[in-house]
C-alpha positions as CSV (number, residue, x, y, z in Angstrom):
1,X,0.0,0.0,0.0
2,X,0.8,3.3,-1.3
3,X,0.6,6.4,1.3
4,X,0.8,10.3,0.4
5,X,3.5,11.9,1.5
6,X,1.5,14.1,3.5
7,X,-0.9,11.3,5.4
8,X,3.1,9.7,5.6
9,X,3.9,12.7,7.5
10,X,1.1,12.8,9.6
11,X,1.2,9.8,10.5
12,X,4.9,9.5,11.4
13,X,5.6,13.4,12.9
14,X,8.1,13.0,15.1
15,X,7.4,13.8,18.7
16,X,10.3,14.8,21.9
17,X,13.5,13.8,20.0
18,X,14.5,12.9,23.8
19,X,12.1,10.3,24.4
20,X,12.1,7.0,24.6
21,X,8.5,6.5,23.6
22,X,7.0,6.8,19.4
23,X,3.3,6.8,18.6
24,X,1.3,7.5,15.9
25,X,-2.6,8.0,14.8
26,X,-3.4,5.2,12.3
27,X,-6.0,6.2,9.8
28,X,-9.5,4.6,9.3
29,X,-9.2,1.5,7.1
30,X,-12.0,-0.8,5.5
31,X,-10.0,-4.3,6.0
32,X,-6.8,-5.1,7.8
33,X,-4.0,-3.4,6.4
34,X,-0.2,-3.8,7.4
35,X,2.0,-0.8,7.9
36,X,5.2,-1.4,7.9
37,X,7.2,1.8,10.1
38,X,10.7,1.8,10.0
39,X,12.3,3.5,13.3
40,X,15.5,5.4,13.2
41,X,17.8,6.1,15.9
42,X,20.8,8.3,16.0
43,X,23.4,8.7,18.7
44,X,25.2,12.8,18.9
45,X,28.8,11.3,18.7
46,X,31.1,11.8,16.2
47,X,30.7,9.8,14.1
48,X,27.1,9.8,14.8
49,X,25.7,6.1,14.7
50,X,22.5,5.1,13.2
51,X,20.4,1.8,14.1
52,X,17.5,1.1,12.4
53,X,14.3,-1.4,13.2
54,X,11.0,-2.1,11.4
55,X,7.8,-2.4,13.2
56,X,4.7,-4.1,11.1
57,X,1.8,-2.9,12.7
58,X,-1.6,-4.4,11.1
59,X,-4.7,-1.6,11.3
60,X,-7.9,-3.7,11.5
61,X,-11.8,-1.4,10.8
């Protein structure tokens, strides 16, 4: 499933850059519909490392 950029961006707005914690507001959907979110973290050293996970959250009606 295909998602405009700006329901992508609505959906995903990042929150407290400090937290530990990531939400987001799924939208309304007429059958079960797998999202998959890919989460980024990024450490403030030099070089700055990255890790990355994916989460596969399924929205049901």
């Amino acid at each position: 499933m295909s998602l405009p950029k700006t329901l992508l961006s609505t959906l995903l707005a990042p929150g407290n850059s400090n937290s530990l914690d990531a939400s987001f507001t799924a939208p309304q959907v007429k059958t079960a519909t797998p999202f998959h979110i890919i989460l980024q973290v990024q450490d403030d050293g030099t070089p700055s490392l990255f890790a990355w996970r994916r989460a596969i959250v399924i929205v049901t009606p």
